[in-house]
C-alpha angles and dihedrals in degrees: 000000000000119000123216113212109195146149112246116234126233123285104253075219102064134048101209122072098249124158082012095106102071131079112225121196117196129172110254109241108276088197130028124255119268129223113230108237092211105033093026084224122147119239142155135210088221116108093182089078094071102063134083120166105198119204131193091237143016095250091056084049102046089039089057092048090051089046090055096042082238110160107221153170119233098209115204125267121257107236124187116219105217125214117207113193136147123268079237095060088074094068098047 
């Protein structure tokens, strides 16, 4: 039962960086999804896909996996380089 601690990136559907400040941490599938042979739906049998715990920092997030004797993966953080230039720059 691995966690997995990230930053989610921002939305391709939205311009502002909403629901980008938290950290979230979710246990990594433990089994692969299954196809339904009736329905043809996928599901799985593991619960611990449905869960995500978010924190306000990384500290709150790691503290509460080594509470919890939880093995886990900090993934790096997306960071967007801006690129601050004048209307005027795109008719040089």
């Amino acid at each position: 039962m691995k966690a997995r601690i990230y930053r989610p990136a921002k939305n391709a559907m939205q311009s502002g960086s909403a629901n980008t400040r938290e950290w979230v941490l979710e246990f990594e599938p433990e089994t692969g999804k299954t196809i339904d042979n009736v329905m043809g739906w996928t599901g799985s049998s593991d619960m611990r896909g449905q869960v995500k715990l978010h924190f306000d920092t990384l500290d709150d997030a790691k503290g509460y996996a080594e509470r919890n004797k939880l093995p886990f993966d900090v993934k790096p953080e997306h960071r967007k380089k801006r690129r601050i230039q004048a209307y005027s720059d795109n008719f040089k």
